[in-house]
C-alpha positions as CSV (number, residue, x, y, z in Angstrom):
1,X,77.5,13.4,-104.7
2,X,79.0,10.2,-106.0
3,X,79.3,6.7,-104.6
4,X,82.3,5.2,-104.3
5,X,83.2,1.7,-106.0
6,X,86.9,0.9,-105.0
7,X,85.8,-2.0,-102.4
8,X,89.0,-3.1,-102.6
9,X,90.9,0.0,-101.4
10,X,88.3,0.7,-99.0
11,X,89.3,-2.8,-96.9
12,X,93.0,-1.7,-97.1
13,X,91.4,1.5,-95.5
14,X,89.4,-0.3,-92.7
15,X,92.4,-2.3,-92.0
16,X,94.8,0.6,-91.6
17,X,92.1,2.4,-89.2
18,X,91.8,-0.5,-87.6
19,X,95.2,-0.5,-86.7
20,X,95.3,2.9,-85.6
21,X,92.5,2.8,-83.6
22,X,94.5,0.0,-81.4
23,X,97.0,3.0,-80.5
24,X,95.0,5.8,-81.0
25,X,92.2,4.8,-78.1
26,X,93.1,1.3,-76.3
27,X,97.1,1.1,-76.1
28,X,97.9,2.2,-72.7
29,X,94.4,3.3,-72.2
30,X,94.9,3.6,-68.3
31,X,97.7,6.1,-68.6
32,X,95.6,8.7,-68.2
33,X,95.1,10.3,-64.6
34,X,91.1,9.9,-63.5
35,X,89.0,12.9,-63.3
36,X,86.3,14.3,-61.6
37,X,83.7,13.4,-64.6
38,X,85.5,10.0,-65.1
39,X,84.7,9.5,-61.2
40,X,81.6,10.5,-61.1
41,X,80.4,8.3,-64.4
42,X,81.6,5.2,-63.1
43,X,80.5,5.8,-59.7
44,X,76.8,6.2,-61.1
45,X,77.6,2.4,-63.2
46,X,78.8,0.9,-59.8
47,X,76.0,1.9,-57.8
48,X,73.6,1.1,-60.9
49,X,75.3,-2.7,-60.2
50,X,75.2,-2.8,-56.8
51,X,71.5,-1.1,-56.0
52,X,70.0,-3.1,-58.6
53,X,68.4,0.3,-59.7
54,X,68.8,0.6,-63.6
55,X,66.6,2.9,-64.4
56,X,67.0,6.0,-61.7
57,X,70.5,6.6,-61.4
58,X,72.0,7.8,-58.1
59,X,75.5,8.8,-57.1
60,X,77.0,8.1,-53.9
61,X,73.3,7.5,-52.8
62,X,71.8,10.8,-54.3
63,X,69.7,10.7,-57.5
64,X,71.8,11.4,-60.5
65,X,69.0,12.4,-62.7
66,X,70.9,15.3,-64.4
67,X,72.7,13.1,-67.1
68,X,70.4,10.7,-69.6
69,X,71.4,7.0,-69.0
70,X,72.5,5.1,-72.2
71,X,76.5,5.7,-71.3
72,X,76.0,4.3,-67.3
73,X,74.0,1.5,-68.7
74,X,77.1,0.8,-71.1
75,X,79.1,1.2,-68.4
76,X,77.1,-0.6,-65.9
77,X,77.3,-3.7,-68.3
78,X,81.0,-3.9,-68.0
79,X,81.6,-3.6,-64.0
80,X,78.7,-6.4,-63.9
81,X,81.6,-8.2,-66.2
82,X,84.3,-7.3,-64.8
83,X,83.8,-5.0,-61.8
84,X,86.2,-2.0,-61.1
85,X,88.3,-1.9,-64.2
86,X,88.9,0.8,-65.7
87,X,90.8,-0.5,-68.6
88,X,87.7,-1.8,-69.5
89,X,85.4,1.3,-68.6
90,X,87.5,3.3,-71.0
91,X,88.0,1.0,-74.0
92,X,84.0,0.9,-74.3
93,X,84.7,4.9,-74.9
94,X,87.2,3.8,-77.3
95,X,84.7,1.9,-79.2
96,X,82.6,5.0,-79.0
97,X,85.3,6.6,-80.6
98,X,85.9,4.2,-83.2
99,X,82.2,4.1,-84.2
100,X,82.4,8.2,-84.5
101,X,85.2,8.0,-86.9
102,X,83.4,4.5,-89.2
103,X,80.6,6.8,-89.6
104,X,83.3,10.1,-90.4
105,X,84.5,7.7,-93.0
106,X,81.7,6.5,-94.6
107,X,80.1,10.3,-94.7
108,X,83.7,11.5,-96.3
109,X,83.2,8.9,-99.2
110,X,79.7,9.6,-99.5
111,X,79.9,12.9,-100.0
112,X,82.8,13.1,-102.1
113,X,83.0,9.0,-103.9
114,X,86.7,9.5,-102.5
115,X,88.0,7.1,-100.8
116,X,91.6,8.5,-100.6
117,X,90.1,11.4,-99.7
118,X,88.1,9.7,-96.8
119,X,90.7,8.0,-95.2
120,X,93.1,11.1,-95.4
121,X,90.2,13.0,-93.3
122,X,90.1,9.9,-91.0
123,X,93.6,9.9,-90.4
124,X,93.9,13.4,-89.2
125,X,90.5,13.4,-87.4
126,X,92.5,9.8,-85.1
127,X,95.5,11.8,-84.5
128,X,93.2,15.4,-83.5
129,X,94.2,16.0,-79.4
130,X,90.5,16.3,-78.0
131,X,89.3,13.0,-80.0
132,X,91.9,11.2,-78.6
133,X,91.7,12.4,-74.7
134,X,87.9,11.9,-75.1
135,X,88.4,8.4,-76.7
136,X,90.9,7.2,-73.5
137,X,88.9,8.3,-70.8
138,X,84.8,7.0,-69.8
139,X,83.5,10.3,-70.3
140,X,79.8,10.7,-71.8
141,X,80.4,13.3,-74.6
142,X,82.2,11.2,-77.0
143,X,78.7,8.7,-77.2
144,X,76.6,11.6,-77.8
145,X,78.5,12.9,-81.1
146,X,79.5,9.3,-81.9
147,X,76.2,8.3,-82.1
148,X,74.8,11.3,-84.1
149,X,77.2,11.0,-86.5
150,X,75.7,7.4,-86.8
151,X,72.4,9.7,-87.1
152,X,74.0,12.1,-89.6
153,X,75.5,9.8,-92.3
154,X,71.9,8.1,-92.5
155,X,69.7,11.3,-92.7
156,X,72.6,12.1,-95.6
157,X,72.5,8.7,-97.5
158,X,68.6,9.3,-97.3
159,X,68.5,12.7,-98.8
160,X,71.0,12.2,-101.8
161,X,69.5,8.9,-102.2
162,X,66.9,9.5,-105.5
163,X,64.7,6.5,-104.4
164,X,62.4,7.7,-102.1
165,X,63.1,5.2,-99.3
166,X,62.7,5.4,-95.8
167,X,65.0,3.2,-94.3
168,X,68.0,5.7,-94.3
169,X,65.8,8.0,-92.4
170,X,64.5,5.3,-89.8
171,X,67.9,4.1,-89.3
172,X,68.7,8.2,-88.4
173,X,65.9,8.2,-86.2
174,X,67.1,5.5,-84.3
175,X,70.7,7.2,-84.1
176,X,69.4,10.5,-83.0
177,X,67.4,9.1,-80.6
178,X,70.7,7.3,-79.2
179,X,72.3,10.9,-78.8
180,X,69.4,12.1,-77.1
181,X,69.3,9.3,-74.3
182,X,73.4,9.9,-74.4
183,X,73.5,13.5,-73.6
184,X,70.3,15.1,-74.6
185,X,70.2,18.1,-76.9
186,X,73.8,18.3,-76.6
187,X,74.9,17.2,-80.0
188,X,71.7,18.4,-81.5
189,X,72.9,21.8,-80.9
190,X,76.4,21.3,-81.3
191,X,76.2,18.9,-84.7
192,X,73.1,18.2,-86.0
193,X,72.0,21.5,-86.4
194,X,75.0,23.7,-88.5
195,X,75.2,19.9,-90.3
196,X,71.5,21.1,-91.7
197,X,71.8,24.3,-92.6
198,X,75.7,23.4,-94.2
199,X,74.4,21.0,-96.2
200,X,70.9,22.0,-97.4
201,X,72.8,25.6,-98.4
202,X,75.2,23.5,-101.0
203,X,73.6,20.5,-101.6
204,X,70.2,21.5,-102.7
205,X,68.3,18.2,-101.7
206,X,65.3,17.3,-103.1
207,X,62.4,17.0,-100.7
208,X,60.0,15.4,-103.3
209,X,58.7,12.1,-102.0
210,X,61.1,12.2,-98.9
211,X,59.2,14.3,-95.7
212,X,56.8,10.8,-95.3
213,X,60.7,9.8,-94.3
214,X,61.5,12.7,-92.5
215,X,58.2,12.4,-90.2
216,X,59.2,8.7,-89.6
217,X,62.5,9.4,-88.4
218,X,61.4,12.0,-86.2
219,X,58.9,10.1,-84.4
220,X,61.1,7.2,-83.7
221,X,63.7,9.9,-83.0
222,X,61.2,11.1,-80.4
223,X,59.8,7.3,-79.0
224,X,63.6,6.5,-78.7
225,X,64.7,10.1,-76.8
226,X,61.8,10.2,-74.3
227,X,60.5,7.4,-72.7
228,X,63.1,7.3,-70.2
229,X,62.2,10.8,-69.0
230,X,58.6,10.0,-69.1
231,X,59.8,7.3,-66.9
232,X,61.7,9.1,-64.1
233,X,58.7,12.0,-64.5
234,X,56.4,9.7,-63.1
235,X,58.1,8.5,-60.4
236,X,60.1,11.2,-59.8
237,X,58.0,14.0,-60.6
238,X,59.5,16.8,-58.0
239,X,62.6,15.8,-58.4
240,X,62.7,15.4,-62.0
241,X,61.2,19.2,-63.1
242,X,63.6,20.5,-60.9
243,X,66.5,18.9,-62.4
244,X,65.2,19.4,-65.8
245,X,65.0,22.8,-64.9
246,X,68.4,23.6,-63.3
247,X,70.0,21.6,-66.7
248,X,67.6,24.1,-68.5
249,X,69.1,26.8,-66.9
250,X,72.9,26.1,-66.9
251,X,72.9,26.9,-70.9
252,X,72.8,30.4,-69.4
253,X,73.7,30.8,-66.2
254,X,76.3,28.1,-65.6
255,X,79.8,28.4,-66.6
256,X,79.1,31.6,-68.6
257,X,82.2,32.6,-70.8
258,X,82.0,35.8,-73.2
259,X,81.0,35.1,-76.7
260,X,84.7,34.7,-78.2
261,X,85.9,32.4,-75.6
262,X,86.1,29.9,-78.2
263,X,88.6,32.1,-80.5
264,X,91.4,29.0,-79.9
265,X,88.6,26.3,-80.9
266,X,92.0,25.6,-83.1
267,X,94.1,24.5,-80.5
268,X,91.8,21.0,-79.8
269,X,93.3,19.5,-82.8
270,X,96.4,20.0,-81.7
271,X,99.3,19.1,-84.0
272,X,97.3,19.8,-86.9
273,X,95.8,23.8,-85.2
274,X,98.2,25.5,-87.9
275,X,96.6,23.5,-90.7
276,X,93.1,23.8,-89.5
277,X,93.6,28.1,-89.2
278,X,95.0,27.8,-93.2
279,X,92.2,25.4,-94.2
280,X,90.0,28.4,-92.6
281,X,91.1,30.7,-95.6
282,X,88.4,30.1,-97.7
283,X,88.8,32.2,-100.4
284,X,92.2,31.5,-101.1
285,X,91.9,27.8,-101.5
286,X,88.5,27.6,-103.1
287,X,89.8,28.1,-106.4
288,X,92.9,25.4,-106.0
289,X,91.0,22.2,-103.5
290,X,89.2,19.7,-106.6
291,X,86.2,19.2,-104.6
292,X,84.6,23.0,-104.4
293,X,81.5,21.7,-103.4
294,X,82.7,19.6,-100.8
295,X,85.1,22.1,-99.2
296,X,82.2,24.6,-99.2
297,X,80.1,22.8,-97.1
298,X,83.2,21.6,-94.6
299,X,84.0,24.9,-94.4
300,X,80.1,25.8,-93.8
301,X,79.9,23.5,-91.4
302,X,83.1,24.4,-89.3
303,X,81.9,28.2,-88.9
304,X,78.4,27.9,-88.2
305,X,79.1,25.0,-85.2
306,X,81.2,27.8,-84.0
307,X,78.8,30.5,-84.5
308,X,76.5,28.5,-82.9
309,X,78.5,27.0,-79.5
310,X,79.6,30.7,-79.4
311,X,76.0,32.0,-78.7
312,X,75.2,29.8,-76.0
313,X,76.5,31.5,-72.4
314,X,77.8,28.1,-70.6
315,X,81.0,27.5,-72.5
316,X,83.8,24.5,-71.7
317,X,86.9,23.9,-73.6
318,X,85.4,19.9,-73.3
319,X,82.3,21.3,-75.6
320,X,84.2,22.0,-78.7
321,X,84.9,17.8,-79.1
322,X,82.5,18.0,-82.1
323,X,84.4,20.9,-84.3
324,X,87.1,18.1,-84.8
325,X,84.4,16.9,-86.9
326,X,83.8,19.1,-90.5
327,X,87.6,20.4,-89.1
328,X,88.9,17.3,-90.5
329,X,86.9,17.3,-93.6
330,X,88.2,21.0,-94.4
331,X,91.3,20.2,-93.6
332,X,91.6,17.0,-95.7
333,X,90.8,18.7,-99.2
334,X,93.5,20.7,-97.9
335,X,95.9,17.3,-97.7
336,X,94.4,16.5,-101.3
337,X,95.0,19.4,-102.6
338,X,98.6,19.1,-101.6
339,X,99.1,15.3,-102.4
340,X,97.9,16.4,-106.4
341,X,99.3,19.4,-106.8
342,X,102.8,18.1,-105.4
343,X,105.6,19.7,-106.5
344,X,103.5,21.4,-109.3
345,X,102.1,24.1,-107.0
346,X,103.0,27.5,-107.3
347,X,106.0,28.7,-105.0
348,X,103.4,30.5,-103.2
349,X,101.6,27.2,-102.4
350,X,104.8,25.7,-101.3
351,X,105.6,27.6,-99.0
352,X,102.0,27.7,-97.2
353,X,102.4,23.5,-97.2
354,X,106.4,24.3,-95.9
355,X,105.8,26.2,-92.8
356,X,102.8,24.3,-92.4
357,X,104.6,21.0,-92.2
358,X,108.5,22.1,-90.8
359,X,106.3,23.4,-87.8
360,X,105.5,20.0,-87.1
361,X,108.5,18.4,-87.8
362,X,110.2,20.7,-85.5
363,X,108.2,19.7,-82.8
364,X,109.5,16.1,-83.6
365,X,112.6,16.8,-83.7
366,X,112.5,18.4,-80.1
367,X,110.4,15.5,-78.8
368,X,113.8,13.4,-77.5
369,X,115.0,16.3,-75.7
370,X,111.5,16.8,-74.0
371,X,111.3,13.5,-72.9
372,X,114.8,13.6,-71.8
373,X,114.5,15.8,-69.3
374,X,110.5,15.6,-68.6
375,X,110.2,11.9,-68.4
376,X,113.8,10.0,-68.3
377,X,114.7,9.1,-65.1
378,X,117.1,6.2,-64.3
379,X,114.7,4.7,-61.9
380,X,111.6,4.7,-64.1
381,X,112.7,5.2,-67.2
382,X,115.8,3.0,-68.4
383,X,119.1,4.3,-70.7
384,X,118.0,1.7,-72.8
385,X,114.0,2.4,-73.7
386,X,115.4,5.7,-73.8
387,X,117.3,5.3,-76.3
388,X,114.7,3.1,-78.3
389,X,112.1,6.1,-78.1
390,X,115.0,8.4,-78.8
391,X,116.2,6.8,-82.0
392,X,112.2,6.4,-83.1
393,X,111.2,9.8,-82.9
394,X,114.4,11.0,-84.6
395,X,114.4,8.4,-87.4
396,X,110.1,9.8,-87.7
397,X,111.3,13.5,-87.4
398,X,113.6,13.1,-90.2
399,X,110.8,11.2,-92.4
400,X,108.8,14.1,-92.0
401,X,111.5,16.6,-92.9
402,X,112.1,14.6,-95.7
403,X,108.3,14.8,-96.9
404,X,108.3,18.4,-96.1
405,X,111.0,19.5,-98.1
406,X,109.9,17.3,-101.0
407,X,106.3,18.2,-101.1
408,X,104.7,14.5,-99.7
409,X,101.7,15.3,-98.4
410,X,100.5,11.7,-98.0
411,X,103.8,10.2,-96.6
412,X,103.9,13.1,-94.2
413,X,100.6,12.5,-93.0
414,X,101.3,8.8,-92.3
415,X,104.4,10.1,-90.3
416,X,102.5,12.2,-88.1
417,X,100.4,8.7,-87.6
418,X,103.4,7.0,-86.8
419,X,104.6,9.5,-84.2
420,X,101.4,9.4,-82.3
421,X,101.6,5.4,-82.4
422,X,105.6,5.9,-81.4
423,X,104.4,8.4,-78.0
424,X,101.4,6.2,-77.7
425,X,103.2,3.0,-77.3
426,X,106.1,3.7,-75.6
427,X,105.5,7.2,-73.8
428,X,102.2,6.8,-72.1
429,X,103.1,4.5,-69.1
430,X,105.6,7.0,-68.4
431,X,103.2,9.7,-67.6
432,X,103.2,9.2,-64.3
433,X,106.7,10.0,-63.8
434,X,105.8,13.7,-65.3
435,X,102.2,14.1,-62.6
436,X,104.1,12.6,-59.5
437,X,103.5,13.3,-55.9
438,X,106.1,12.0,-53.6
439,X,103.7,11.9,-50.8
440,X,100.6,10.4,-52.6
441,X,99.1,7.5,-50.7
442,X,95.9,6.8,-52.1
443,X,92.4,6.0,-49.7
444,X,91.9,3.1,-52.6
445,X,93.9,1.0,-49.9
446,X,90.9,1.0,-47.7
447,X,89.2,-1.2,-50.2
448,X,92.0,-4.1,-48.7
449,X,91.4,-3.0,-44.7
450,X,89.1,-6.0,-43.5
451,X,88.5,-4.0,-40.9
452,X,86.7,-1.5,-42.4
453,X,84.6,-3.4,-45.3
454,X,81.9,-4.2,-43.5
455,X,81.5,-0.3,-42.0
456,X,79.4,2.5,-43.5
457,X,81.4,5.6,-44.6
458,X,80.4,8.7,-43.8
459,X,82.2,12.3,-43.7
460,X,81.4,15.7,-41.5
461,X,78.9,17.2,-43.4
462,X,80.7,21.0,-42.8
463,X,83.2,19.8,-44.7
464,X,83.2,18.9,-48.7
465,X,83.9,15.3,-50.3
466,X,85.3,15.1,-53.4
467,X,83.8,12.8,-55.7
468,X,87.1,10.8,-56.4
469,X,87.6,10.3,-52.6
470,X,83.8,7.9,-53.0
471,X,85.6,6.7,-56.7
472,X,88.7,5.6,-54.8
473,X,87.1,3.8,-51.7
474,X,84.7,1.4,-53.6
475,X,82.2,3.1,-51.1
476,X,79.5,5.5,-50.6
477,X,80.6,8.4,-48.2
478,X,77.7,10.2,-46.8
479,X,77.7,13.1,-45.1
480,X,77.1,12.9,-41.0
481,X,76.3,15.8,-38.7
482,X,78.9,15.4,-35.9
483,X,77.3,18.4,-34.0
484,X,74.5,15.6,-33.4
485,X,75.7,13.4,-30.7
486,X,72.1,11.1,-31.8
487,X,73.1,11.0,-35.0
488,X,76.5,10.1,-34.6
489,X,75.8,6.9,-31.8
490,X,73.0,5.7,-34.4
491,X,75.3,5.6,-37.1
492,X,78.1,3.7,-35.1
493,X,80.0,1.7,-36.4
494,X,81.2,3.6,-38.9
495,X,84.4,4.9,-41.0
496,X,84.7,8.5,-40.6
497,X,86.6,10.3,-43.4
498,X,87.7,13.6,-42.5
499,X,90.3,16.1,-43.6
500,X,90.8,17.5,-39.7
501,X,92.2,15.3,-37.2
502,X,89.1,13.3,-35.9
503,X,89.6,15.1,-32.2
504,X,89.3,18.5,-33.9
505,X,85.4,17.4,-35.5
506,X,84.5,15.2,-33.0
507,X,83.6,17.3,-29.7
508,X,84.9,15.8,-26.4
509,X,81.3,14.9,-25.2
510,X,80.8,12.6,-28.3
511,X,84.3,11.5,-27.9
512,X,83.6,10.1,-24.6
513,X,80.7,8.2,-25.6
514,X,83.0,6.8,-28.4
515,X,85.8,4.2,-28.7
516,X,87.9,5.7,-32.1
517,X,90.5,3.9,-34.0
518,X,93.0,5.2,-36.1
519,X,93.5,3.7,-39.5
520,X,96.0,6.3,-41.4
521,X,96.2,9.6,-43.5
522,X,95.7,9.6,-47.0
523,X,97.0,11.9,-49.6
524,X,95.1,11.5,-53.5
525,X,97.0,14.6,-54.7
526,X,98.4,12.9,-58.2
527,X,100.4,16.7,-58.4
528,X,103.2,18.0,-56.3
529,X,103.0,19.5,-53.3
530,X,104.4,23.1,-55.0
531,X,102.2,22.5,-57.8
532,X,98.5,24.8,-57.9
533,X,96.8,21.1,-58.5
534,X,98.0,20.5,-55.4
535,X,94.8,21.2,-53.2
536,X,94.2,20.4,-49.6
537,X,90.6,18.8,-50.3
538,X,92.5,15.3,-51.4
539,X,93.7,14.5,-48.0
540,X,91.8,13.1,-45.4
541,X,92.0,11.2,-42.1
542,X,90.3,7.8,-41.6
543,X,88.8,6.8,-38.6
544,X,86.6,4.0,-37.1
545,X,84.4,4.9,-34.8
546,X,82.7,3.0,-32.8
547,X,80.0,2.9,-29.7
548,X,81.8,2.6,-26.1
C-alpha cells in the first residue's frame, strides 16, 4: 500500500471529476420519467413537511416505517426549501452520487499510490449505466452504498495505517452508521462484507494495537444505526415488530429469483459489460496488470459480492448498484495495463483491447442513425440540433476508432466520457419524444383546480391507487368505502378519484343523497396506448361530491 504524493495532479483530477459529475448526475436531471420508488420517497419527504412528523414517517397517511429515515429527512430538507421540485429532489441524489465516487477515488489511490490509476477507475465507474440512473433519480440505494464507501475508505486508511490511531476507525463508525439509518443492512451485506474478506485475504493487516479501534467504531457504528428504531419501538411497538418482521422476511420470501439470476450482473455497466466480462479472466491478466496485488483483491471483491447477493432469495436488478464498485477497480488495471503496454503488447493482447474497444465505437458510430429515427422529429426535434448531435457523435465515434486502432487506451477512455457528456447534454430533454403518449393528461392539473384544493381526496377502496396518482395530485388519497352510504355523507365534501365512471361506484341511493360534479378524465400513462406499459390503473375519473 503506498500513499500517493502527486497533489498537483490529484487537483487536475478533482477538477475533471468535477466536471463530469455536472453531466454525469445534474445536466438534464429531470429527463428521467418518475417512478413508483421515486413517488413514493418524496411523497414520505412531503408529508414529513406538511404533518410536522419527522421522526415517524407515513405515506399517504399510513406509517411508512419499512424504510430507515436519513434519505426522507434529506429530502424533506429540500421541499421545506423549495417544495415540489424535483430537480432539486434528485440533484441531492447526485450529490450522493458524487460523494460515492470522492470516496472510490480516494480508496483507488490508497490502495494502489496511483493517481492515474484512480482517476482512470473513476472515470469508468461515472460513465457505468446503473450509477448514473441511480445518481438522476431520488432513490434511497445510492445513499446507502455512498455513504459506506465513506465507511470503507476509513476502516481501510485505519488498517494500513502503522500508527495505531483511532480516528480512521471512528470516522468509519460514523459512516457505517449513516448506511444503516439509510437503508439498514443493505450495503452491509452487499459491500461491507465481501470488502472484508477481499481485503484481509490479500492484504494481511496487522491487528496489533488496532481492535481498541475496531470496538470504538463499532459502538458508534451501533449508537449511530439504532436509536431511531429504539425510537419508533417505543412508540410504535406493534407496529414496528411487525414491520421489522415482514422486512426480515422479504430476504426470503419476497421477490425470490433462482440463484443465477444475477448471471448478467455485467450488463449494469453498460457500455463498459464487454470489458468488465474480460477483466473477469483472472488468470490470463494476472501475470500482465502491474498492480497484482491490487487486481487480486478487485477481482476478490467483484466475485464474492456476487456470491454473496446470489445467496440471498429476494433478488432485483436495482440490487446489483454496488458491483459497479470493485467492477471498476478490476476493470481499471485493465485500462492501465493497456495505456503501458500500448502498442508493445503482444498481438494477442491487441486484439482482446481491439474487439474490446471497436465494439464500442460501433455503437457510436450507429448512435446518429438511432436518434434519427428514435428521437428526430421536425416538431420536437429541429434539422438543425440534429445535425449538431449528428456531427458530435460522428466526430467522437471517429476519435474512438482512431484510439482503437492505434492502441490509446487513455484517449479512448476520455472519448467514451465525451460521448456520455454529448447524449447527456443534448439528448436527454428529448426523451420524452421516445416514452410519448398521445393521450396523456396528467391528474397533476388538479393541483391548479381552486375548486378542489380545499377538498379531501379519497378513492373506492375495491379499487387500487397507484402511488404516483397521490405523487401527481400534491394530495393524500384515501381509500372510502362507497358501499357505506354513512361513510360516504361524513366524508362530503370530497374529491372522488376513481377509474369507473362515478355512476358505476356510487349506487343510486347514495347518488340521490348526493350533488356530484364532474371535473375530467385523466390519463398518467407516460407509454403508448399499444405499448405493455400501457396499464389501465393510470386512468382515473375525478369527481366532487358533495352533500345535497
Amino acid at each position: 500500500m503506498h500513499t500517493d504524493t502527486n497533489l498537483t495532479r490529484q487537483k487536475t483530477h478533482w477538477a475533471l471529476l468535477a466536471v463530469v459529475f455536472c453531466g454525469t448526475f445534474f445536466i438534464n436531471n429531470n429527463a428521467l420519467l418518475s417512478d413508483i420508488m421515486e413517488s413514493r420517497n418524496l411523497i414520505t419527504a412531503r408529508e414529513m413537511v406538511s404533518d410536522h412528523n419527522w421522526l415517524i414517517p407515513t405515506m399517504n397517511g399510513e406509517l411508512r416505517l419499512e424504510k430507515p429515515p436519513l434519505p426522507t429527512w434529506i429530502a424533506g430538507v429540500v421541499e421545506y426549501i423549495t417544495p415540489d421540485n424535483i430537480v432539486a429532489q434528485r440533484a441531492m441524489a447526485g450529490l450522493a452520487a458524487c460523494l460515492l465516487v470522492v470516496f472510490f477515488y480516494l480508496l483507488a489511490c490508497l490502495l494502489t499510490g496511483n493517481a492515474t490509476y484512480a482517476l482512470v477507475s473513476s472515470l469508468i465507474l461515472c460513465t457505468s449505466y446503473s450509477l448514473i440512473l441511480m445518481g438522476r433519480t431520488a432513490t434511497w440505494d445510492i445513499y446507502c452504498h455512498a455513504f459506506m464507501m465513506g465507511a470503507i475508505y476509513y476502516l481501510a486508511r485505519a488498517l494500513g495505517d502503522k500508527k495505531h490511531t483511532v480516528g480512521g476507525f471512528l470516522l468509519a463508525g460514523i459512516f457505517l452508521g449513516l448506511s444503516f439509518l439509510s437503508k439498514g443492512p443493505v450495503s452491509f451485506y452487499a459491500l461491507l462484507l465481501p470488502f472484508v474478506c477481499g481485503y484481509v485475504w490479500v492484504y494481511r493487516p496487522r491487528m496489533q494495537g488496532k481492535w481498541g479501534g475496531v470496538a470504538g467504531m463499532l459502538l458508534l457504528c451501533v449508537v449511530v444505526s439504532t436509536w431511531w428504531y429504539l425510537y419508533i419501538y417505543m412508540y410504535h411497538p406493534e407496529v414496528a415488530s411487525f414491520v421489522f418482521k415482514k422486512e426480515a422476511s422479504n430476504w426470503t420470501s419476497y421477490n425470490v429469483r433462482p440463484w443465477y439470476y444475477y448471471w448478467k450482473f455485467f450488463l449494469e455497466t453498460g457500455i463498459w459489460s464487454l470489458v468488465t466480462v474480460t477483466a473477469l479472466c483472472y488468470p490470463y491478466w494476472k501475470a500482465r496488470v502491474a498492480d497484482k496485488k491490487g487486481y487480486l483483491f478487485s477481482f476478490l471483491w467483484t466475485v464474492l459480492m456476487l456470491f454473496f447477493m446470489s445467496l440471498l432469495p429476494e433478488k432485483k436488478s436495482r440490487y446489483l448498484l454496488p458491483i459497479l464498485i470493485p467492477s471498476a477497480l478490476m476493470m481499471g488495471h485493465l485500462f492501465m495495463y493497456w495505456l503501458e503496454a500500448g502498442g508493445r503488447m503482444p498481438k494477442k493482447d491487441k486484439v482482446v483491447y481491439w474487439i474490446n474497444t471497436w465494439l464500442v465505437a460501433v455503437c457510436a458510430v450507429i448512435l446518429p442513425a438511432a436518434v434519427y429515427y428514435f428521437v428526430y422529429r421536425p416538431g420536437d426535434m429541429s434539422a438543425g440540433v440534429f445535425g449538431v448531435v449528428a456531427a458530435l457523435l460522428l466526430a467522437v465515434a471517429g476519435w474512438l476508432f482512431a484510439c482503437a486502432a492505434k492502441v490509446r487506451a487513455y484517449g479512448f477512455l476520455f472519448g467514451v466520457v465525451v460521448l456520455f457528456m454529448v447524449a447527456e447534454l443534448f439528448l436527454l430533454p428529448y426523451l420524452k419524444v421516445v416514452v410519448h403518449n398521445s393521450d396523456f393528461k396528467s391528474i397533476s392539473a388538479t393541483r391548479d383546480m381552486e375548486a378542489l384544493k380545499p377538498l379531501p381526496f379519497h378513492y373506492p377502496a375495491d379499487e387500487e391507487m397507484r402511488i404516483e396518482m397521490v405523487f401527481e395530485t400534491y394530495k393524500k388519497i384515501t381509500p372510502l368505502d362507497l358501499n357505506d352510504p354513512e361513510a360516504v355523507l361524513a366524508a362530503t365534501p370530497f374529491a372522488l378519484v376513481s377509474q369507473q365512471p362515478v355512476e358505476e361506484v356510487l349506487s343510486a341511493h347514495i347518488r340521490g343523497q348526493v350533488e356530484l360534479e364532474h371535473v375530467d378524465w385523466f390519463d398518467n400513462n407516460r407509454w403508448p396506448k399499444n405499448h405493455k406499459r400501457y396499464v389501465p390503473v393510470f386512468i382515473n375519473e375525478v369527481t366532487i361530491v358533495k352533500k345535497k
